[in-house]
C-alpha positions in Angstrom: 0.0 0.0 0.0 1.7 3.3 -1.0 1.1 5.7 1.4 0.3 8.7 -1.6 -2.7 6.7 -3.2 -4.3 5.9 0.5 -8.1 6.8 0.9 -9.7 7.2 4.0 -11.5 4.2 3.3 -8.2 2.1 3.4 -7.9 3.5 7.4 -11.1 2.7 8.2 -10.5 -0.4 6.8 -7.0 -1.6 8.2 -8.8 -0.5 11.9 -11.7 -2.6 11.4 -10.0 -5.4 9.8 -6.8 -5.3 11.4 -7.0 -3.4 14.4 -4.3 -0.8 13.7 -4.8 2.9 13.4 -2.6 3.6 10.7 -1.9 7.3 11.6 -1.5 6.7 15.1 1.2 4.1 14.1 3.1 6.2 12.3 3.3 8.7 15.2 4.1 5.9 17.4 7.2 5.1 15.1 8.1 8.6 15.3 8.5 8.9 19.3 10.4 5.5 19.0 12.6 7.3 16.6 13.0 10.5 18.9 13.6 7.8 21.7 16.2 6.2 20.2 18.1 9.4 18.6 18.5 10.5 22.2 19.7 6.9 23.5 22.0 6.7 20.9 23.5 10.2 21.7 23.6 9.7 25.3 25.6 6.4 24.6 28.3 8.0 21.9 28.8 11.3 24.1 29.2 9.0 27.1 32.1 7.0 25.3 33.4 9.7 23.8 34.3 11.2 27.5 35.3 8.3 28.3 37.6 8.2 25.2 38.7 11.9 26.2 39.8 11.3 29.4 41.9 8.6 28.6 43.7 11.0 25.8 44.4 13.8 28.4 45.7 11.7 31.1 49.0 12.2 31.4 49.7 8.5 32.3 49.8 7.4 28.5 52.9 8.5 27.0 53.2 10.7 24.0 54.2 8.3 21.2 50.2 5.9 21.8 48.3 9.3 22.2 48.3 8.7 17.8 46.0 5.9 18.7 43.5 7.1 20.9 43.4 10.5 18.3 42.5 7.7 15.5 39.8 6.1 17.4 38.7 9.7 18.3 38.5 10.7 14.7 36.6 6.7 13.9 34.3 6.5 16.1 33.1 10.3 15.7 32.5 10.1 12.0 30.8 6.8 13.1 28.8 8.8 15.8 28.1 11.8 12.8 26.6 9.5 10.9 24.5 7.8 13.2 23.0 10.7 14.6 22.3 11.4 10.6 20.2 8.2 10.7 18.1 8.8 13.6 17.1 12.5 11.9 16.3 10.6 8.4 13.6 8.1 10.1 11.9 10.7 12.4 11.7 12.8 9.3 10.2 10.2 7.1 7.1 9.3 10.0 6.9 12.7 9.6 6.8 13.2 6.4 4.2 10.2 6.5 1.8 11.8 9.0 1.8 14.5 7.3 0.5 12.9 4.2 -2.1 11.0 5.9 -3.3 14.4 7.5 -3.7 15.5 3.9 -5.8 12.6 3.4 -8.0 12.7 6.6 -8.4 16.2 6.3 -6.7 17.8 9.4 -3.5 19.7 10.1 -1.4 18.4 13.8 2.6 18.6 11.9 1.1 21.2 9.6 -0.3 23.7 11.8 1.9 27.4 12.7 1.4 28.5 16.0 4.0 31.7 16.2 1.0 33.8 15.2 -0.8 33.2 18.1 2.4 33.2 20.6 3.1 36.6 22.5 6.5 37.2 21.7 6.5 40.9 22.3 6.9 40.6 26.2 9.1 37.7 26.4 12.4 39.0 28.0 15.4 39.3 25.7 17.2 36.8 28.0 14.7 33.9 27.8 13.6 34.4 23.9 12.5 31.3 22.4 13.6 30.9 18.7 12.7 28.3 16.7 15.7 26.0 16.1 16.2 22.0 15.4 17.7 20.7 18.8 17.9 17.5 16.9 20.2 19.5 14.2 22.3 21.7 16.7 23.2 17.7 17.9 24.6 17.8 14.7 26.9 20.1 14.6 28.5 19.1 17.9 28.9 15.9 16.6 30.7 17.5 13.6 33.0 19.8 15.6 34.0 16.8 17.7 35.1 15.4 14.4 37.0 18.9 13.1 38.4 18.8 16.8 39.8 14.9 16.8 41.4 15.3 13.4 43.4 18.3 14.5 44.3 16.7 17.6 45.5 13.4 15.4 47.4 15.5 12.9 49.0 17.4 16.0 50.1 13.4 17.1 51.6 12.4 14.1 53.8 15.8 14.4 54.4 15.7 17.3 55.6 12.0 17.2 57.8 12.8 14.1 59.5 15.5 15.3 60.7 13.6 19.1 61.5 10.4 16.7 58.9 8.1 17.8 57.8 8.2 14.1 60.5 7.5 11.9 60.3 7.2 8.0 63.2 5.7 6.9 64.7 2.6 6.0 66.9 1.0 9.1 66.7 -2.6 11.0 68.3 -1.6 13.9 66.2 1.6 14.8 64.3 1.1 17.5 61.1 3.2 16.4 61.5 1.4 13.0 58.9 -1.7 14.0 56.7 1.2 15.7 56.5 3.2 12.7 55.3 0.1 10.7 53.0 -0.9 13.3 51.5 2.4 13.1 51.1 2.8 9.9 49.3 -0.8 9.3 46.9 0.1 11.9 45.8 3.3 10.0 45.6 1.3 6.7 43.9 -1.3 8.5 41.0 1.1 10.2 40.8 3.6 7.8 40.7 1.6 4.8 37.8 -1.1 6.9 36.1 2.0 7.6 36.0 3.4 4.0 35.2 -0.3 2.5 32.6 -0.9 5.1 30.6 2.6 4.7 30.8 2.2 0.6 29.9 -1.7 0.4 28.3 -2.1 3.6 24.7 -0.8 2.4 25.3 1.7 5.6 23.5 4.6 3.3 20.3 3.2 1.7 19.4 5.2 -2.0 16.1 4.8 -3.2 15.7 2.4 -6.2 14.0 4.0 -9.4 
């Protein structure tokens, strides 16, 4: 059943038959959606502190700090993108209830309300404006990206300039097996992470 040639007849006829109020469903999905943007939030930023702390402790010596930056930069993209998904799905029930408004003949997503909000006495200090919180997620989930993949370039200086990176041919230097070691490791994550995203069927594209 596509949700664009639905009648009204086709909900009365799914709750009678069926027992499901098609409309109500979709707003149900929609909460679970919200629900689960905000679980999944709570559960990256809480790693991600977790993550933080153990980059600035200043038990973990300077040369390993390129690791934790990595798995900073990872798991933040990973956390962007997430985030990215939640927002598509509660849009889409959205989008959904809106179209079965259109078909029931009422307006609940539809409807403006600033016109009949006060605004003129509101104090400049506690103005309400009417922003995506969902969005502004977002964007701190972005900077924290900007922010680990200046901290990781800052490692890899930093490492190559007190030697514990060293690019250049020798068997008996002692940073020589590190320097392989981390290199493999960034091939290794990196290039999963680029291989999974473009043949993993993370991103879904709608067939024609």
């Amino acid at each position: 059943m596509n949700e664009n040639n639905i009648t009204p007849e086709d909900f009365k006829r799914c709750k009678n038959d069926f027992g499901i109020n098609l409309y109500d469903k979709v707003l149900e999905l929609r909460k679970f959606e919200i629900e689960n943007f905000w679980k999944r939030t709570l559960f990256f930023w809480g790693t991600i502190a977790i993550v933080l702390a153990g980059y600035f402790s200043s038990k973990i010596e300077d040369k390993y700090l390129i690791f934790i930056s990595l798995i900073g930069v990872l798991y933040n993209i990973i956390f962007t993108l997430s985030i990215r998904g939640s927002k598509y799905w509660q849009e889409h029930w959205e989008t959904i209830a809106v179209i079965y408004e259109n078909k029931l003949g009422f307006d609940l997503f539809k409807s403006e309300t600033s016109a009949y909000i006060d605004m003129k006495n509101r104090n400049v200090v506690t103005y309400p404006y009417r922003v995506s919180v969902s969005k502004l997620t977002m964007l701190l989930s972005d900077l924290t990206v900007i922010m680990w993949f200046f901290l990781w370039i800052k490692d890899i200086i930093v490492s190559c300039q007190k030697e514990s990176l060293k690019f250049e041919f020798s068997c008996d230097s002692e940073f020589h097996m590190f320097t392989i070691y981390v290199i493999l490791l960034h091939i290794v994550m990196i290039g999963y992470l680029i291989l999974f995203l473009k043949n993993g069927k993370v991103i879904y594209r709608n067939s024609k």
